[in-house]
C-alpha positions in Angstrom: 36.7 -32.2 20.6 36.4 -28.9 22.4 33.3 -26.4 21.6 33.8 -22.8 22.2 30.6 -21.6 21.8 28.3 -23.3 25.0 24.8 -21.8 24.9 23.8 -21.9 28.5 25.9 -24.6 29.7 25.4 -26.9 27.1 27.2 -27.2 23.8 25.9 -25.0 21.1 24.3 -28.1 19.2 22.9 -29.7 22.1 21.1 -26.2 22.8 19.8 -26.2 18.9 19.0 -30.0 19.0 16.6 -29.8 21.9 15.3 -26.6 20.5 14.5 -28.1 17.6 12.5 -30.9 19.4 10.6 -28.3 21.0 9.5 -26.6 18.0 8.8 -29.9 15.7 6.7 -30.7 18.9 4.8 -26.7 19.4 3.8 -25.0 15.8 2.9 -22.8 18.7 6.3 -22.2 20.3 7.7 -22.3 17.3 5.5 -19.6 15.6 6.1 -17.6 19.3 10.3 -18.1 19.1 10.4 -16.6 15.6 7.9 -13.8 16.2 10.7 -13.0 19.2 13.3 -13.3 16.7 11.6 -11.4 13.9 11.5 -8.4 16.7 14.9 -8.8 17.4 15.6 -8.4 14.1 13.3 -5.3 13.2 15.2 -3.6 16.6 18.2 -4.2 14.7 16.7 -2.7 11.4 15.9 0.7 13.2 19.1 1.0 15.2 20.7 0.8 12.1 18.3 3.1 9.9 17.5 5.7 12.6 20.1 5.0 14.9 19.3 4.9 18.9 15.6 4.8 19.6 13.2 3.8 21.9 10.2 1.9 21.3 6.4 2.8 22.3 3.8 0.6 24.3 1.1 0.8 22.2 0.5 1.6 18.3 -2.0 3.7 20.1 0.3 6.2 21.6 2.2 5.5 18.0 -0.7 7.3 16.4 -0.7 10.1 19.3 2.5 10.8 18.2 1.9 11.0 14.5 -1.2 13.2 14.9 1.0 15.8 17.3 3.1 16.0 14.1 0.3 17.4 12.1 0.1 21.0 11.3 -2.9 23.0 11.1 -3.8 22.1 7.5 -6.7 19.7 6.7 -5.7 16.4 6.7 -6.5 13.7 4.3 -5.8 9.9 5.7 -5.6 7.0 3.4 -6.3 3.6 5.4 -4.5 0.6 3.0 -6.5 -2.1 5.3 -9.5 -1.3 7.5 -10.5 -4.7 9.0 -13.0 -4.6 11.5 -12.7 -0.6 11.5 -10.5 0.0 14.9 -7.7 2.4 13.3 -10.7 4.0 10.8 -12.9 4.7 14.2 -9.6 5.3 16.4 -8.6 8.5 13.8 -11.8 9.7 13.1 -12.8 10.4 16.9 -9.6 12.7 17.3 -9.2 14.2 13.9 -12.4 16.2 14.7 -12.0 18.9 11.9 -15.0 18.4 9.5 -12.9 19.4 6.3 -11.1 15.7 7.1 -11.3 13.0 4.1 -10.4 9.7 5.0 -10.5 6.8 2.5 -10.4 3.3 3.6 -9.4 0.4 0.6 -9.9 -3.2 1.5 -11.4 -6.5 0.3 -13.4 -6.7 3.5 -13.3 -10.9 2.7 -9.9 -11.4 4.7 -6.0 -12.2 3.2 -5.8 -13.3 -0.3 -3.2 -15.4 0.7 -1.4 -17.1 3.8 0.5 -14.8 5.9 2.4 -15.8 8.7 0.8 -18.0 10.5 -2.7 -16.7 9.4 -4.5 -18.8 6.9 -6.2 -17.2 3.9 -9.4 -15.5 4.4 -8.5 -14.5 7.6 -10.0 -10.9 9.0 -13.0 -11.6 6.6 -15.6 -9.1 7.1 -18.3 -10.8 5.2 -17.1 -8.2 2.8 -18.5 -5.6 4.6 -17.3 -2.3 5.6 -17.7 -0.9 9.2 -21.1 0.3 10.6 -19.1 4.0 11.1 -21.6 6.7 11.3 -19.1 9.5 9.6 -20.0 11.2 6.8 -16.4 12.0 5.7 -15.4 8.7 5.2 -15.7 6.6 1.8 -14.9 3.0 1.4 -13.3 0.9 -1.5 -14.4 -2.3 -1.2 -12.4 -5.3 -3.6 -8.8 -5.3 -4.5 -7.0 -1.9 -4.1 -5.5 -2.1 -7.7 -9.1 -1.9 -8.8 -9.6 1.3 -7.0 -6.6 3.7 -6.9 -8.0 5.6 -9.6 -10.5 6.5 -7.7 -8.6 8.8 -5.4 -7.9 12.4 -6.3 -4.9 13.6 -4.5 -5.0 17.5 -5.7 -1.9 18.2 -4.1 -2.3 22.4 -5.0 -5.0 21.9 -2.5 -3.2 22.2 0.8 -3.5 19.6 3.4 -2.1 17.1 5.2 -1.5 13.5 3.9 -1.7 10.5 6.6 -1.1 6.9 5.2 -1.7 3.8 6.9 -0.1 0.6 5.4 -2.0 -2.2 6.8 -2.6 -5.2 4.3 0.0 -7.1 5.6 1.4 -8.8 2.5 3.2 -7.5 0.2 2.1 -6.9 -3.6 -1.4 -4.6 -2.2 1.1 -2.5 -0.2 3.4 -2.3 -3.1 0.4 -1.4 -5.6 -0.5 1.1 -3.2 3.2 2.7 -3.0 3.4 2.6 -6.7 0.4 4.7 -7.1 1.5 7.1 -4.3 4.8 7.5 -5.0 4.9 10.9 -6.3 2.1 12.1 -4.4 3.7 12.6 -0.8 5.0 16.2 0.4 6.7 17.5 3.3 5.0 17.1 6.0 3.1 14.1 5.3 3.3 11.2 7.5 3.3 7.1 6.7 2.7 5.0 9.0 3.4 0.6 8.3 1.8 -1.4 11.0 3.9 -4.4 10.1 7.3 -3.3 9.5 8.6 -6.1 12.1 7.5 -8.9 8.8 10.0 -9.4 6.2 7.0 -8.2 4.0 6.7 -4.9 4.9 10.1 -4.5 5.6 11.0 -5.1 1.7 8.6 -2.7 0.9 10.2 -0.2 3.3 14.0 -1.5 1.9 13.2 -1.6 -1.8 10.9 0.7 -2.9 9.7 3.7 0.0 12.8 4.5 1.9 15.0 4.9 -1.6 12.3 7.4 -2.9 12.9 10.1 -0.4 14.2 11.8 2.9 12.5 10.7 6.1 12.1 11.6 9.6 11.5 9.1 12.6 8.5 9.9 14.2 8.3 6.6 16.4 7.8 2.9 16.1 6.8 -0.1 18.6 8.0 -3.3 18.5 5.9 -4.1 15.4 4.8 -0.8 13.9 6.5 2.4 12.3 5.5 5.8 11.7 7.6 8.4 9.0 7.7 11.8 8.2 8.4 13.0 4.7 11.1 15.6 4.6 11.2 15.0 0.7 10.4 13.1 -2.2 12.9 12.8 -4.9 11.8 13.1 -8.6 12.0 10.1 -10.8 
């Protein structure tokens, strides 16, 4: 029996047999092969949403980019996933203007759940906030469907919206959506730090990317940033 397909020299199920071997022996390689292909993946996700585009180093020049889309309005950032504080302290050293609101929701006692290879509880903070010094910060500490009320968005105030989807898992991110949804204007920018995970990605698929027009601001090989060129009535 002949086999067309060889996969680098070797019969395509040889190639898959030994693979297999390898990753039933390594959680670690295997963990490592499918985070490659889940980036393969996302690359072909974009291509075919945004068409040709090129890929940042660093979600750090990510955010460069989505700050340099700003206008000169006062901007209001809502953090859906602090951590240890990096992206909170990261924003608030070069959005300098003293009219800036930022609001930061999370547990601050890790995932509620297993997420790729992360067990639950992982990123617990002891639930703690950050030790930032900024007086134009406010932190919502528990489960962000506790807490959404608490925002007011009073969009005939003008400013600047900046979201950062950062949970990770799904049905936070979604709650958080859900309560947005009709908030966003033009101009406003979103930015999902993992839009590489079949997580985010639905999120993206199902719910945010249906609701409006969008402009590509940039992405890395993990992360994505949006522009909202419109937000379409229920």
């Amino acid at each position: 029996m002949r086999f067309a397909t060889r996969a680098f020299g070797y019969p395509r199920w040889l190639a898959m047999h030994l693979a297999a071997k390898v990753f039933g022996y390594s959680r670690w390689l295997a963990w490592r092969a499918k985070n490659v292909g889940d980036m393969a993946d996302y690359m072909l996700w974009l291509r075919e949403r945004f068409g040709k585009v090129t890929t940042l180093q660093t979600r750090e020049r990510l955010w460069e980019r989505m700050a340099q889309s700003l206008g000169q309005e006062p901007v209001r950032g809502l953090e859906f996933g602090v951590a240890r504080g990096y992206g909170t302290g990261w924003w608030l050293e070069r959005l300098t203007d003293s009219r800036l609101r930022w609001d930061g929701f999370d547990r601050f006692t890790g995932l509620p759940r297993r997420w790729r290879n992360l067990d639950e509880g992982y990123f617990d903070a002891q639930g703690r906030p950050p030790t930032i010094d900024d007086r134009r910060v406010t932190w919502h500490v528990g489960d962000v469907e506790d807490h959404l009320k608490d925002l007011d968005l009073d969009r005939t105030i003008p400013f600047h919206l900046v979201v950062l989807f950062d949970f990770d898992i799904y049905e936070p991110s979604a709650a958080a959506w859900e309560y947005l949804r009709d908030s966003p204007r033009p101009g406003d920018v979103l930015y999902f730090d993992e839009a590489f995970d079949a997580e985010e990605r639905w999120l993206l698929n199902q719910q945010v990317l249906p609701a409006g027009e969008f402009a590509f601001v940039g992405a890395t090989t993990q992360a994505l940033a949006l522009l909202i060129r419109e937000i379409y009535p229920r």
